[in-house]
C-alpha positions in Angstrom: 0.0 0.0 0.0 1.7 3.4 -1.1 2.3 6.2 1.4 -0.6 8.5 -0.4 -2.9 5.6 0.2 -1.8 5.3 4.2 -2.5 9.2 5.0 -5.6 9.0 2.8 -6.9 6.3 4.6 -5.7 7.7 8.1 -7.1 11.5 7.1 -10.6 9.1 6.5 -10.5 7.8 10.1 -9.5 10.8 11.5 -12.6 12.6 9.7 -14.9 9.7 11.1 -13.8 10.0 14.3 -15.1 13.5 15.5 -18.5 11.6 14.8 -20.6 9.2 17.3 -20.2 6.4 17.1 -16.9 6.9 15.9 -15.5 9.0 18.3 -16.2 6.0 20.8 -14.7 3.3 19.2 -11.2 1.9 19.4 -9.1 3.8 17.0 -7.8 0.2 15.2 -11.9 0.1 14.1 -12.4 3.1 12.5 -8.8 2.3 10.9 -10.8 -0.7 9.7 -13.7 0.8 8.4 -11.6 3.6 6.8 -9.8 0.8 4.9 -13.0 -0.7 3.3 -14.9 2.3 2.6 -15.1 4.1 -0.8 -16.1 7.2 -1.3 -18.9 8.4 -3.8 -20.2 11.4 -5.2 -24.5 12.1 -6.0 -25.5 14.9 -7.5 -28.2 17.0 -6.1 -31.7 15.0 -6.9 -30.0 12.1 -7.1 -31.0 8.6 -5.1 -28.5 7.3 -2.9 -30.8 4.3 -1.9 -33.9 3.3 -3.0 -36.4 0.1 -2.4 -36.5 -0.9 -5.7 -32.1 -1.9 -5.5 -31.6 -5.8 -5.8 -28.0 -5.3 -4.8 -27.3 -5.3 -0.9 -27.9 -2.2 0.7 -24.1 -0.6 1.7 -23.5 1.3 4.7 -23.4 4.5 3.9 -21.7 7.6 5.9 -21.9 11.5 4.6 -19.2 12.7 4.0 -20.3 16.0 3.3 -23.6 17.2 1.9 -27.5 16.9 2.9 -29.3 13.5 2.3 -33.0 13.4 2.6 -35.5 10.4 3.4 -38.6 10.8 1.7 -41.8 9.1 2.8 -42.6 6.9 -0.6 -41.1 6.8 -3.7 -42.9 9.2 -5.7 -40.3 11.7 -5.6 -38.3 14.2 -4.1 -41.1 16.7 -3.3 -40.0 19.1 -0.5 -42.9 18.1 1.8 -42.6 14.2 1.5 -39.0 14.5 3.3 -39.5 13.2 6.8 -36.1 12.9 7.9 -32.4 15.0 6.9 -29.0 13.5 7.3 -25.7 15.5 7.7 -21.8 15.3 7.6 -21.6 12.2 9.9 -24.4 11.2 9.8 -24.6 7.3 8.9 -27.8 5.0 7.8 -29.5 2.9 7.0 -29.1 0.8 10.2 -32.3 -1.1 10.4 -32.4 -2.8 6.6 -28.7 -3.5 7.2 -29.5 -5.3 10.4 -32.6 -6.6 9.2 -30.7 -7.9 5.7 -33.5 -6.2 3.9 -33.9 -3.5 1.3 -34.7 0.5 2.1 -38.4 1.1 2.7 -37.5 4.8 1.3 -36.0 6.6 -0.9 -32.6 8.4 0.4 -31.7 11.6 -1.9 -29.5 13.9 -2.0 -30.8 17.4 -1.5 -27.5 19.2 -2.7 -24.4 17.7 -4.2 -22.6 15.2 -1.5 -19.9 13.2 -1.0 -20.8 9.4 1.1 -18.6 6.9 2.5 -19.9 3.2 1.3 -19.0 0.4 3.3 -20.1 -3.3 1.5 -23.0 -4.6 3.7 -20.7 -8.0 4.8 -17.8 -5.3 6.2 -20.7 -3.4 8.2 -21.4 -6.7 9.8 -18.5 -7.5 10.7 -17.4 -4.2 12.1 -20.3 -5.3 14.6 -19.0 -7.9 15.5 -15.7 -6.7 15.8 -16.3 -3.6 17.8 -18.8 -4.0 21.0 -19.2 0.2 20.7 -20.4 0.1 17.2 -23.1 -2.6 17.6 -24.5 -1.2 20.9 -24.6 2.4 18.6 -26.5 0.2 15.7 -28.8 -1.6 17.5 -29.3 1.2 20.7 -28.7 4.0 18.3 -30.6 7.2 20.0 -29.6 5.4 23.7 -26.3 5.2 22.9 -26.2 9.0 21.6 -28.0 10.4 24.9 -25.9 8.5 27.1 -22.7 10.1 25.2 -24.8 14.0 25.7 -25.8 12.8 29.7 -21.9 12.3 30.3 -21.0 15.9 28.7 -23.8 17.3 30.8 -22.8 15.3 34.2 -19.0 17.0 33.1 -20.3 20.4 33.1 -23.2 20.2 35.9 -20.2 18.3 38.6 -17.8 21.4 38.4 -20.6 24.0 38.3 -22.3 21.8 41.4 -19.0 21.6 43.8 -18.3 24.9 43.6 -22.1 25.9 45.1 -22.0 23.5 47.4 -18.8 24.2 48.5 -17.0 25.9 51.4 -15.4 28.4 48.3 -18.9 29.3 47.9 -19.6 33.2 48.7 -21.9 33.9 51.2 -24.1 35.8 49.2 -24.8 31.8 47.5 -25.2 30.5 51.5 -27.6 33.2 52.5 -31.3 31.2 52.2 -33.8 34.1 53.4 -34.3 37.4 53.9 -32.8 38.5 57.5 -35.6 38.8 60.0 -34.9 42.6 62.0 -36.7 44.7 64.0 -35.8 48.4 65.7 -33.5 48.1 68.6 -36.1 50.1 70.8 -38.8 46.8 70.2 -40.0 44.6 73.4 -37.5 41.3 74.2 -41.3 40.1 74.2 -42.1 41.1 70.2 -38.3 39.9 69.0 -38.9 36.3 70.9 -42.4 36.5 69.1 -41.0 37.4 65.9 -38.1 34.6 66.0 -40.7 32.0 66.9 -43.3 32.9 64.0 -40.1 32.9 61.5 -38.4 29.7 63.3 -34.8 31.7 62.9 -32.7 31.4 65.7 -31.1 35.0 65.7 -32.5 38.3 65.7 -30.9 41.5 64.4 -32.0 45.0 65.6 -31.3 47.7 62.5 -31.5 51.6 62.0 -32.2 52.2 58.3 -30.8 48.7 57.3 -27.7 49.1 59.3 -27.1 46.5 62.1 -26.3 47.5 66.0 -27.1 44.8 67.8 -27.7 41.0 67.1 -29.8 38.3 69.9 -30.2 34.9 69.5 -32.0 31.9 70.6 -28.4 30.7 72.6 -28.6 33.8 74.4 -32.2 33.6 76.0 -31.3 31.3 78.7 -28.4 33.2 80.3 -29.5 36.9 79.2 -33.9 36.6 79.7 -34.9 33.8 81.7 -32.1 32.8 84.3 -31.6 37.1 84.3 -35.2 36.9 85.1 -35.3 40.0 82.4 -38.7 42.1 81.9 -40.0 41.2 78.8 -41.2 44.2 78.3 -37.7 46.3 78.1 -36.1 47.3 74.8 -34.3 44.2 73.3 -31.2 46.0 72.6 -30.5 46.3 75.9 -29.6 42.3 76.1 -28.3 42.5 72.5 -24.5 42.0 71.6 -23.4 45.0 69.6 -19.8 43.5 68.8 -21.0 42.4 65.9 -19.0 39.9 63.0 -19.6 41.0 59.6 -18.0 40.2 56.1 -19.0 41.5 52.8 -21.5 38.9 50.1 -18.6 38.0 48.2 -16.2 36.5 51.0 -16.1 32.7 50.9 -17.8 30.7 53.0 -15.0 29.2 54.4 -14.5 32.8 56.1 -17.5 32.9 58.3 -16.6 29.6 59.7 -13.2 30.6 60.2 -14.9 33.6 62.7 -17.0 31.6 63.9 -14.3 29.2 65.4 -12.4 31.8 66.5 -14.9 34.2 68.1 -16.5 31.1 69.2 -20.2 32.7 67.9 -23.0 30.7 65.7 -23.8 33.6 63.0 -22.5 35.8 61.0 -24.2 39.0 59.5 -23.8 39.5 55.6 -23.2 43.3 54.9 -23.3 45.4 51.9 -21.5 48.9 52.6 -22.5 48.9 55.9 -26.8 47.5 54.9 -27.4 44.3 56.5 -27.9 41.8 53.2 -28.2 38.9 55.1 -27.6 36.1 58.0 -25.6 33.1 57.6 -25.7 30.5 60.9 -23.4 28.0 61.5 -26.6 25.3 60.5 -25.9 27.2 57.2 -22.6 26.0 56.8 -22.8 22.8 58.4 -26.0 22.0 55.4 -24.1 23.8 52.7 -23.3 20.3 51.3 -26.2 18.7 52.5 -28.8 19.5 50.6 -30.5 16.2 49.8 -33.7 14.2 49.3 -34.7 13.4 52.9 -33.1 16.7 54.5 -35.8 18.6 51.6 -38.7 16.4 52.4 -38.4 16.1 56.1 -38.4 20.0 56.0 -41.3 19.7 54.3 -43.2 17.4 56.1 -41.6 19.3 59.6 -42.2 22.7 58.0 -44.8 25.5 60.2 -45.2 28.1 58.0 -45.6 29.1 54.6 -41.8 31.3 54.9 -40.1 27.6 55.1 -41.7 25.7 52.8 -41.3 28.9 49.9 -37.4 28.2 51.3 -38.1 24.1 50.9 -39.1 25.3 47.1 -35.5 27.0 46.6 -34.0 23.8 47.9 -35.6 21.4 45.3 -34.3 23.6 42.5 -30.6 23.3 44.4 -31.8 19.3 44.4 -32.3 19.5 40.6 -28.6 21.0 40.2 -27.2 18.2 42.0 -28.6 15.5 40.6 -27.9 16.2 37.2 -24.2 16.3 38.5 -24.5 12.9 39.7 -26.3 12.0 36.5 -29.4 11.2 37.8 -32.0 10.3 34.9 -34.5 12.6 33.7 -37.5 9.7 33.9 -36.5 9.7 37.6 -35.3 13.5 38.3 -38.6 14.4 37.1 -40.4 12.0 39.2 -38.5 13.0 42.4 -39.1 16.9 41.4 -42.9 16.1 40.9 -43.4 13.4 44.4 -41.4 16.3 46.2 -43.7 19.1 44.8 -46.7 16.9 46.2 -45.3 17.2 49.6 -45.1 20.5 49.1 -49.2 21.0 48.3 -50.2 18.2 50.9 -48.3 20.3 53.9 -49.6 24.0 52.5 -53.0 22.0 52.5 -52.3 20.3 55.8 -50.9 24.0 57.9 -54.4 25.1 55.9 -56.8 22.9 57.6 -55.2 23.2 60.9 -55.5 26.9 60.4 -59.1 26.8 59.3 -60.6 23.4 59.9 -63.1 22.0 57.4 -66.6 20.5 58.6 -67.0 17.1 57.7 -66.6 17.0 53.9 -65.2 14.1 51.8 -63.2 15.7 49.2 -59.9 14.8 47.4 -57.0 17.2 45.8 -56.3 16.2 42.2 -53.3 16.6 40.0 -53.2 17.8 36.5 -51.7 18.3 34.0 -47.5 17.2 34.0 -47.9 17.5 37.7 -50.7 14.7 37.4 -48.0 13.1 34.8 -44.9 13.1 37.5 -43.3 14.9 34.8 -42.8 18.3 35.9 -39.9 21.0 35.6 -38.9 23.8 37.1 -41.1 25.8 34.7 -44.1 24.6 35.6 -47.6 27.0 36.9 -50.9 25.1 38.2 -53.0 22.6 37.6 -55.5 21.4 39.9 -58.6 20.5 41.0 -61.2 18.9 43.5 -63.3 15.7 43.5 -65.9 15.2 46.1 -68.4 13.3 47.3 -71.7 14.7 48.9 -73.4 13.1 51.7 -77.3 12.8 51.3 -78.2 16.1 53.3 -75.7 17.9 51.6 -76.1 19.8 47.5 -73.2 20.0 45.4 -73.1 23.6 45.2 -73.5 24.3 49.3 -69.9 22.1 49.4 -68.4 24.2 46.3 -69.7 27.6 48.4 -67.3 25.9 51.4 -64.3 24.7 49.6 -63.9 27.3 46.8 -61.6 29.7 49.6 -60.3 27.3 50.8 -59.0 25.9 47.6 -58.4 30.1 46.6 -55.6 30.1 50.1 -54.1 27.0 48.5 -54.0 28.2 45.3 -52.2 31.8 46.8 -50.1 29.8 48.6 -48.6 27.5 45.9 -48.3 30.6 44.2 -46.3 32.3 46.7 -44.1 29.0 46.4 -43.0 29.5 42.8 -45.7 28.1 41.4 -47.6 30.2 39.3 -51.4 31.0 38.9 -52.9 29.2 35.8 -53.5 31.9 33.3 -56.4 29.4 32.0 -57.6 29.4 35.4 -57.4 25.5 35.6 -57.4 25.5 39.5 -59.3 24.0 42.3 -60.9 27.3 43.3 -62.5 27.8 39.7 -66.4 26.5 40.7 -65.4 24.5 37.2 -63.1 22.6 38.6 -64.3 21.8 41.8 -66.8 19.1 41.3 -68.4 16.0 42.9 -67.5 12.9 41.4 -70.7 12.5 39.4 -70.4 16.3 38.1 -66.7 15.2 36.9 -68.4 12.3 35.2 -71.2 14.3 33.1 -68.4 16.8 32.4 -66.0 13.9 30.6 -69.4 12.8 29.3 -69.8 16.2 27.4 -66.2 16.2 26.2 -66.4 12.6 25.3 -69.8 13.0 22.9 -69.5 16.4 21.7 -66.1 17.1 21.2 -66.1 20.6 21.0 -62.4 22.1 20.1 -62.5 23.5 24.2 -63.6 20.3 25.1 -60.5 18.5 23.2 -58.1 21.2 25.3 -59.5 20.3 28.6 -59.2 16.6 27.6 -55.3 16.9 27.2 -54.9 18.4 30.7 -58.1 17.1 32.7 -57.8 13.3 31.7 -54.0 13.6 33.0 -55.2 13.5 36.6 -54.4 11.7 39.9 -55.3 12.1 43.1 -53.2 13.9 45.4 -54.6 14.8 48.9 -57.1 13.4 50.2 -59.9 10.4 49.7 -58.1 8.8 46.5 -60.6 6.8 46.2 -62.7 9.2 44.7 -60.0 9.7 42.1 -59.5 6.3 41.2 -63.5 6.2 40.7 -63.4 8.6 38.4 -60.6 6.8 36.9 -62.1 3.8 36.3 -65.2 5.2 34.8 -62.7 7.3 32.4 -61.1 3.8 31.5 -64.3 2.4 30.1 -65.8 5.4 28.5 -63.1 6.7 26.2 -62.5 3.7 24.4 -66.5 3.5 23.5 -66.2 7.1 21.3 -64.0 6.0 18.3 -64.8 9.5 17.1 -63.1 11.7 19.9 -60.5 9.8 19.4 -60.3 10.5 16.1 -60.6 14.2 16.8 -58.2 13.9 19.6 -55.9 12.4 16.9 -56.8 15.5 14.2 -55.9 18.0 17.1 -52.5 16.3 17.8 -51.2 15.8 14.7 -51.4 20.0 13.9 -48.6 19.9 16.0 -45.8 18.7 13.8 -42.0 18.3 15.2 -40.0 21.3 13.7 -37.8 19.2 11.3 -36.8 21.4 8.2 -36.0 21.0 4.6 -32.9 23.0 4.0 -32.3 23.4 7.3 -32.0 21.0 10.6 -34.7 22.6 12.2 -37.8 25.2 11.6 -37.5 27.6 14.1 -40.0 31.0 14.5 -38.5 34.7 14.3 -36.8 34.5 17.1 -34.5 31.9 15.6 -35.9 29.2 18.6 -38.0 25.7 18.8 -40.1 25.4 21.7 -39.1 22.0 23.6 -42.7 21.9 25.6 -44.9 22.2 22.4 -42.7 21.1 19.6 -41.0 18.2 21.6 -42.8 17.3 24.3 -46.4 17.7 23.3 -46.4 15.0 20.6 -45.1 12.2 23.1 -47.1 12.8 25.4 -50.6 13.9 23.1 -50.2 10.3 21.1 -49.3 8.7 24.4 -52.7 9.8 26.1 -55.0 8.8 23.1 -53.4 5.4 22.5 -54.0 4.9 26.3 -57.4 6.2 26.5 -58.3 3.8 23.5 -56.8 0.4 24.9 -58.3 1.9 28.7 -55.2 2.5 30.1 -54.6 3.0 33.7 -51.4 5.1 33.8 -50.9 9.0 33.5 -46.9 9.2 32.9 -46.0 9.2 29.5 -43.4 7.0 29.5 -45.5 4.3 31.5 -47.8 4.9 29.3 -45.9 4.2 25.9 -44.7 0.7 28.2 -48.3 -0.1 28.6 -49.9 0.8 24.9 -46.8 -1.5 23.9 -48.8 -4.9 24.0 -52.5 -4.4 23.1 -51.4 -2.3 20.2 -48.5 -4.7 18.8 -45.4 -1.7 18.7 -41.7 -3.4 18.6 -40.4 -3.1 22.5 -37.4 -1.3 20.7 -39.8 1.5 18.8 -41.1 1.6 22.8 -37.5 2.5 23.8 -36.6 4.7 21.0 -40.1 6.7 21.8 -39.2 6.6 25.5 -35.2 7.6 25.4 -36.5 10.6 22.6 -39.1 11.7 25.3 -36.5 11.9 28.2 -33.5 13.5 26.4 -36.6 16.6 26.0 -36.7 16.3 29.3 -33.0 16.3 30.1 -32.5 19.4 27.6 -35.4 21.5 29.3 -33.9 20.9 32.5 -30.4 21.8 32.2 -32.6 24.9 29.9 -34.2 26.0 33.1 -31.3 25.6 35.2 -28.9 28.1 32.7 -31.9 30.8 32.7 -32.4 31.1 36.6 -28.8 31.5 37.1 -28.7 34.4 34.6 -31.8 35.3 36.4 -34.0 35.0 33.4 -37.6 33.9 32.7 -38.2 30.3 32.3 -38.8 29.4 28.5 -38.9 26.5 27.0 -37.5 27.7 23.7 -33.8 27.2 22.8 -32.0 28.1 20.2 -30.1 24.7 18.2 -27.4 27.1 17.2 -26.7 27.1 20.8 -26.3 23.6 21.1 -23.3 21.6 20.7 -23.4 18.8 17.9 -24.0 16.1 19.5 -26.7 17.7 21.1 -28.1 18.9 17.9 -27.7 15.7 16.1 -29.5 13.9 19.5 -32.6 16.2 18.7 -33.2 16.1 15.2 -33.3 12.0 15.9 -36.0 13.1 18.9 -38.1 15.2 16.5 -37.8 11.7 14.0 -38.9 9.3 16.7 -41.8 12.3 17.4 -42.9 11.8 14.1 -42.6 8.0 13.8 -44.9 8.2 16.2 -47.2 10.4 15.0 -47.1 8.6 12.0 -48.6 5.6 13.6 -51.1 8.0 15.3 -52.0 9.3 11.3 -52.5 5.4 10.3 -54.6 4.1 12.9 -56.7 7.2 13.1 -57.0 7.5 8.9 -56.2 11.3 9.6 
C-alpha cells in the first residue's frame, strides 16, 4: 500500500472519528472501516438508496452534503422528506440489520460526498467492535448516554463549587434577614423569631445593624436574668457584631465563627445588613439532599419555610444532574417532592381553618398529574368530592372554593404560578363532585367541542393527590371504560395532535419562529405525550406518565419493544434538555422558557434532537395510520 494511500486512509479515520459512534470506538476500528470504505459522489436530486435496488444495501456515511429520506417513492417533493442526514451522519441501520432493502427513498438534497461500506464489512465491524453494535442496535440510547456524560462534566464542576465551602456567602444566604428596631420589646423579638423559626434576631437603623440576639442567648440573658419582657431588646443584645462582605467565601464565616466562638454571622453590603448566615448554614451547605428537603417539608410550620423548601428542590435538581441522575427519575422525584409541598400548604391550611365534615380529594393535573414536571411549571389542579345525602353540590363548592383560593395563593407564593387558563381548584369549574366530573368527561367525550379536546389533554391527566383517593380512582375507572366506547373523539383527539408537527426542516436541521428558537414543551414534548394519552385512553389504560404509558400501549397495540425505547429515550433526552434549559436561565436570572436556540447547542446535542423530532414523528405517523387522519 503506497504512502498516499496510508494518509488517505488515516485522514478518513481521523474525519470519522469527530462523529458518534466513531469518536467512541477503538481507533484500530475506525482504521478498519476507513480501509474498506469508498467514497462516492451524487448529485443533487439524485437517489443514494432506493427500495426498488436488488444489490445489498451498503452502509453509507456522509461525508459531506445533505441526504434526505422521503416518505414513498414518488419523488423528491420538498414536503414528502421526513427525515435529513448531515456530515456524519450514517444509515441505514435497520435494513442492514434486518438484511432487507430500504423502505425509502434516500436523496441527495445538494451535491454530496458518502462513504460506502459493502454490507458484509458493516457486519463484521459489529461484530468486531462491541461500541459500534451497541450504537447500531441502541442508536438514540447510545447518543443520549454520550450528551448525559457531557452534561454530568459540566453540571459536577458548576455543582462543587455551590455546594462548597469556596462558595460566597451571598450563595449561602437562604432568606431574607428577619430585624426589628432596637427600641422593640425582648417580648415582640422572641415573638417574631418564633413565627419565622430563625434562631437570631438583628436590631437595625435604616438597614444598618447595631445589635444582634439569639436563641443561645435567652437562657443566660432573659430567663435565668429573670429579664422584663417588656424592656427594649437591645438592651440584652451584643453589639460587637462579625460581619463580612457577600462576596467572601464561606470558608470565612466559619473561620470567625471558630475563633470568636459565635453561631452567626451578618452578611453586609456597605454597611446594609444583606443577610444572616448560621453556622446550621454552613454545616447544610453540602447537605442539601432528598430526605433533608422532604423532612423539612413534612416538619415545616409556615408558609416562609416551605417557599425556602421550594429553593432547595431547584438546588436538588442541580445536584442531581451532576451525579447523573435520569431525567424519567429527576422528574419523578421533582414532581413526588412538589406533592409534599401541596399536601403540607394543604395540611398548615386545615389546621388553620378546619373543614366541617366534607369528603373531598386534591387532584393533580396536567405534567404535575404526569410526575413529569420542571422547574417551569404554573398550576393545575382540581377537587373531587363526594356529597353526603343532606348535603347539595353547590352548598360544598360555596365551602371549599376559599379554601381551595388560600391553597392556590399559597402555591403561588411557592414559585408556582397561577394558571393563566384558570385551571385550578378554586375555579367552581373545577371543583366538582365525582358525578359532576363524570357528566363533564361525558360532554367532552360526545360532543367534542375544540375547548372540550383542550380540557381533555390536561383534565384526563389527573391523579389524586390529597385526600380520599378513592374518589379519584373512581373517576378513573369510569374514564377507563368510556373513552374507548367514542372511536370518534378519538379521532378528533388524533386530528388535534397531529397539527402539531415536530419542527424538522427542509434546507435546514430545524424550523424555528422569528426569534430563531423551537419550543421543547410544544414542539417536543407535546407530541409524546398527546399520542401517548390517546393510545391509552383507547386500549383503557390506567397510567398517567407518558413513558409508562408508551410501556403499557406496547402490547395491546402490537409496537416493537425497541420502537417503545426509541419513543421513551427521545421523550426523556426533551426532558434532560429542558432541565439543564431551566437551570442556565435562573442562574442568569432570566424567565423560564422553554425555547432554545439549536445554534446554541453543541453537535452532538443537535444531532440527538433532530433524531427526537424523527422518533416524534414515527410516532405520530402511527397516530396518522390508525386514526385515517
Amino acid at each position: 500500500m503506497s504512502e498516499a494511500t496510508n494518509s488517505l486512509i488515516q485522514a478518513t479515520a481521523d474525519h470519522l472519528s469527530q462523529f458518534a459512534p466513531f469518536d467512541q470506538m477503538d481507533a484500530e476500528h475506525v482504521l478498519w472501516l476507513a480501509q474498506h470504505a469508498t467514497l462516492a459522489y451524487f448529485a443533487k436530486g439524485e437517489a443514494v438508496l432506493s427500495p426498488e435496488q436488488s444489490e445489498p444495501v451498503p452502509f453509507v456515511i456522509i461525508k459531506q452534503g445533505v441526504i434526505q429520506g422521503e416518505q414513498g417513492v414518488v419523488g423528491a417533493a420538498e414536503d414528502s422528506a421526513w427525515l435529513e442526514l448531515h456530515e456524519g451522519e450514517c444509515f441505514p441501520l435497520g435494513a442492514l440489520l434486518a438484511g432487507r432493502p430500504v423502505t425509502s427513498v434516500y436523496r441527495a438534497s445538494s451535491d454530496a460526498f458518502c462513504y460506502l461500506v459493502p454490507a458484509t464489512d458493516f457486519l463484521r465491524l459489529t461484530r468486531l467492535s462491541a461500541a459500534f453494535y451497541d450504537f447500531c442496535t441502541r442508536r438514540i440510547a447510545n447518543l443520549l448516554e454520550q450528551s448525559k456524560h457531557l452534561i454530568q462534566a459540566g453540571y459536577s464542576k458548576a455543582s462543587a463549587e455551590q455546594q462548597s465551602m469556596s462558595s460566597n456567602l451571598a450563595a449561602v444566604i437562604r432568606r431574607d434577614p428577619v430585624t426589628c428596631p432596637p427600641d422593640a420589646s425582648i417580648k415582640t423579638a422572641l415573638q417574631l423569631m418564633q413565627e419565622h423559626s430563625v434562631g437570631a434576631m438583628v436590631a437595625v437603623e435604616g438597614a444598618v445593624p447595631v445589635g444582634i440576639f439569639t436563641l443561645h442567648d435567652v437562657l443566660d440573658r432573659v430567663v435565668l436574668a429573670e429579664t422584663d419582657l417588656s424592656r427594649p431588646v437591645i438592651g440584652i443584645m451584643s453589639t460587637q457584631l462579625t460581619t463580612l462582605p457577600p462576596h467572601a467565601p464561606a470558608h470565612e464565616a466559619a473561620l470567625a465563627m471558630a475563633k470568636q466562638g459565635i453561631r452567626h454571622v451578618l452578611v453586609t453590603d456597605n454597611g446594609r445588613l444583606t443577610g444572616v448566615v448560621s453556622e446550621k448554614d454552613l454545616f447544610n451547605l453540602q447537605r442539601v439532599g432528598l430526605s433533608r428537603i422532604s423532612n423539612a417539608i413534612r416538619h415545616a410550620a409556615t408558609l416562609d419555610l416551605l417557599k425556602q423548601c421550594a429553593q432547595d428542590i431547584q438546588q436538588l435538581t442541580r445536584n442531581m444532574l451532576a451525579q447523573g441522575v435520569a431525567a424519567e427519575q429527576l422528574t419523578q422525584i421533582i414532581t413526588t417532592l412538589n406533592d409534599l409541598l401541596t399536601t403540607r400548604i394543604i395540611e398548615l391550611e386545615l389546621q388553620a381553618t378546619p373543614i366541617p365534615d366534607i369528603e373531598f380529594c386534591w387532584l393533580a393535573l396536567g405534567s404535575e398529574g404526569r410526575f413529569e414536571q420542571t422547574l417551569n411549571t404554573d398550576q393545575d389542579n382540581g377537587i373531587i368530592f363526594a356529597p353526603k345525602s343532606d348535603q347539595t353540590p353547590a352548598a360544598i363548592r360555596e365551602i371549599l372554593l376559599p379554601f381551595a383560593k388560600r391553597i392556590n395563593d399559597a402555591l403561588d407564593a411557592c414559585g408556582f404560578p397561577l394558571c393563566n387558563g384558570f385551571v385550578m381548584a378554586s375555579n367552581p369549574k373545577w371543583c366538582l363532585s365525582l358525578e359532576e366530573w363524570q357528566a363533564t368527561f361525558d360532554n367532552w367525550i360526545y360532543h367534542g367541542a375544540p375547548m372540550d379536546l383542550l380540557h381533555s389533554t390536561i383534565f384526563f391527566d389527573f391523579r389524586p393527590l390529597y385526600g380520599a383517593d378513592h374518589l379519584g380512582a373512581s373517576l378513573r375507572k369510569w374514564l377507563q371504560q368510556a373513552a374507548p366506547k367514542n372511536s370518534r373523539f378519538l379521532h378528533q383527539l388524533a386530528v388535534n395532535a397531529l397539527r402539531n408537527r415536530p419542527p424538522l426542516g427542509v434546507v435546514r436541521d430545524f424550523v424555528t419562529g422569528d426569534d430563531h428558537t423551537v419550543d421543547l414543551k410544544m414542539n417536543g414534548i407535546t407530541p409524546f405525550v398527546d399520542a401517548a394519552r390517546i393510545f391509552s385512553l383507547a386500549v383503557g389504560g390506567s397510567q398517567t406518565n407518558t413513558l409508562e404509558r408508551l410501556r403499557e400501549i406496547a402490547s395491546p397495540l402490537h409496537i416493537k419493544p425497541r420502537d417503545i425505547d426509541a419513543y421513551c429515550e427521545a421523550f426523556l433526552f426533551i426532558q434532560l434538555l429542558r432541565l439543564r434549559l431551566h437551570h442556565e436561565q435562573n442562574e442568569q436570572g432570566k424567565p423560564l422558557t422553554n425555547r432554545v436556540d439549536p445554534d446554541t447547542l453543541n453537535n452532538l446535542d443537535r444531532r440527538i434532537l433532530k433524531e427526537v423530532f424523527r422518533q416524534a414523528r414515527k410516532l405520530q405517523t402511527k397516530l396518522a395510520l390508525d386514526y385515517q387522519v
